[in-house]
C-alpha positions as CSV (number, residue, x, y, z in Angstrom):
1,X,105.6,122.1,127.8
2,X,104.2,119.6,130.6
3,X,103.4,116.0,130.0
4,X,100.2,116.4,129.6
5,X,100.4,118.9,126.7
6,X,102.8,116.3,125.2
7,X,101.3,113.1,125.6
8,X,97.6,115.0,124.1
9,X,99.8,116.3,121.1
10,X,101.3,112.8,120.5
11,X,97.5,111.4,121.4
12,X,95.9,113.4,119.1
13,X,98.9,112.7,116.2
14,X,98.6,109.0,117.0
15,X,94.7,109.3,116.8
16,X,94.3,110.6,113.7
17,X,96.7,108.5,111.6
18,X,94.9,105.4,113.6
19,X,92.0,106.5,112.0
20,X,93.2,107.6,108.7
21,X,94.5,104.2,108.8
22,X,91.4,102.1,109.7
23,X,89.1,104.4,107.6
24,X,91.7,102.7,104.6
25,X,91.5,99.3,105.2
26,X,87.5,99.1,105.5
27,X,87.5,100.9,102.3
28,X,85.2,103.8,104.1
29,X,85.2,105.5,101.1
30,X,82.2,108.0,102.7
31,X,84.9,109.1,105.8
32,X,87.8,109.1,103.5
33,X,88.0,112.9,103.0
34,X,87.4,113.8,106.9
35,X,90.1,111.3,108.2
36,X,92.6,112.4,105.6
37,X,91.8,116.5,106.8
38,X,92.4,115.2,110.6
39,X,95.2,113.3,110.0
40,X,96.7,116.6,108.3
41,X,95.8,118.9,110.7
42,X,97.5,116.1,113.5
43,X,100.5,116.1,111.2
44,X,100.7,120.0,111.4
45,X,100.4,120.5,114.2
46,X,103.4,117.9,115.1
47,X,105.6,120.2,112.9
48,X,104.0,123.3,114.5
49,X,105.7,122.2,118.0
50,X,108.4,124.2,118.8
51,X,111.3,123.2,117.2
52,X,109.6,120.5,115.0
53,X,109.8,116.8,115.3
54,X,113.2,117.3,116.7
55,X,112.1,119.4,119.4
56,X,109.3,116.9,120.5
57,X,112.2,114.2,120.6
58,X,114.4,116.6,122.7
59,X,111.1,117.2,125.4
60,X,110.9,114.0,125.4
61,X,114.0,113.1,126.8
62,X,113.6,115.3,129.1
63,X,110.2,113.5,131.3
64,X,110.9,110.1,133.3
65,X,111.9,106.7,131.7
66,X,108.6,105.5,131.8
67,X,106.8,108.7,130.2
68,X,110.0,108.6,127.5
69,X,108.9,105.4,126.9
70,X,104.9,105.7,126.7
71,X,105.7,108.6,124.0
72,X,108.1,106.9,122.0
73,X,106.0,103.8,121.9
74,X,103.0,105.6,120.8
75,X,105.2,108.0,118.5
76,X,106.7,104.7,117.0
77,X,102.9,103.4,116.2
78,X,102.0,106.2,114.7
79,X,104.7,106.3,112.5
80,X,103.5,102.6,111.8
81,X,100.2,103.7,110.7
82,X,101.6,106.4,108.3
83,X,103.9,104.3,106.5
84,X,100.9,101.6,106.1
85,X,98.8,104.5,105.7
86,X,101.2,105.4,102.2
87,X,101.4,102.0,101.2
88,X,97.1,101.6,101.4
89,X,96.9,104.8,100.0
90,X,99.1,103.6,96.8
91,X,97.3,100.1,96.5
92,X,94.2,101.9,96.2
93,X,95.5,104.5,93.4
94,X,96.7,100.9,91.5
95,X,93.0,99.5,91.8
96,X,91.4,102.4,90.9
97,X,93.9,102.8,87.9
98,X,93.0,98.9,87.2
99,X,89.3,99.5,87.1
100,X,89.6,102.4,85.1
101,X,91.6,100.4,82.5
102,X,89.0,97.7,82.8
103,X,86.0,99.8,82.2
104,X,87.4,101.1,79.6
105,X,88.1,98.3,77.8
106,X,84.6,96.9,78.7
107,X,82.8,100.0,77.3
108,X,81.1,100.2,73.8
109,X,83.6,102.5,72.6
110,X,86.1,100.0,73.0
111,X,84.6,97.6,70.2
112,X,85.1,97.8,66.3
113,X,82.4,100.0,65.3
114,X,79.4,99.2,62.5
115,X,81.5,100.3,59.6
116,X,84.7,98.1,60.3
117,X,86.8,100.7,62.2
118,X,87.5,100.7,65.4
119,X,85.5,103.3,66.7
120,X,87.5,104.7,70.1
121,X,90.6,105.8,67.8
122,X,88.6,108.8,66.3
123,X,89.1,108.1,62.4
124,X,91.9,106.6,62.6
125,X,93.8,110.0,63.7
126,X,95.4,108.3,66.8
127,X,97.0,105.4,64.1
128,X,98.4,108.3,62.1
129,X,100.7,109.3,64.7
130,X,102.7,106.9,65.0
């Protein structure tokens, strides 16, 4: 595999979570599902190579210093991006978990009902339970 196959494989890798990773932190919820399927198909692709991740490390040792370094710096970002990429990814599970919590709480199910009861517990079946 040349240097130029290499450096478009770790491009496009590096790319992808980039975008994954801005697409995140605007809360682009409309591009959401296309830069998740692109940073996928980069991440594939990346275990695809011959020999893995392991074997793109090995190639890579094997170009000049200053290509070795150009990969591995742009490798290293993109392993960045996906660890902040996680991290986003689990902040906005929380939030949505939060609002969900909050709406439900807020909603007119939540309030004692007309005849005393509270009228989200169905009956009182839930209380009987426990």
């Amino acid at each position: 595999m040349t240097f130029e196959s290499t450096h478009a494989l770790v491009e496009q890798v590096a790319q992808a979570v980039s975008e994954l990773r801005i697409t995140l932190e605007n809360h682009a919820l409309p591009g959401l599902e296309a830069a998740i399927v692109n940073s996928q198909m980069a991440l594939k692709s990346l275990e695809n190579h011959p020999g893995g991740v392991d074997g793109l490390k090995q190639l890579i040792a094997t170009f000049t210093p200053e290509q070795q370094t150009q990969l591995n710096d742009r490798l290293g970002q993109a392993r960045s991006d996906h660890q902040l990429n996680s991290d986003l990814i689990r902040l906005a599970m929380q939030r949505n978990a939060a609002l969900q919590a909050y709406a439900a709480q807020s909603s007119a199910g939540a309030t004692y009902s007309s005849e005393g009861g509270v009228s989200f517990l169905g009956g009182g079946q839930l209380l009987g339970k426990f």
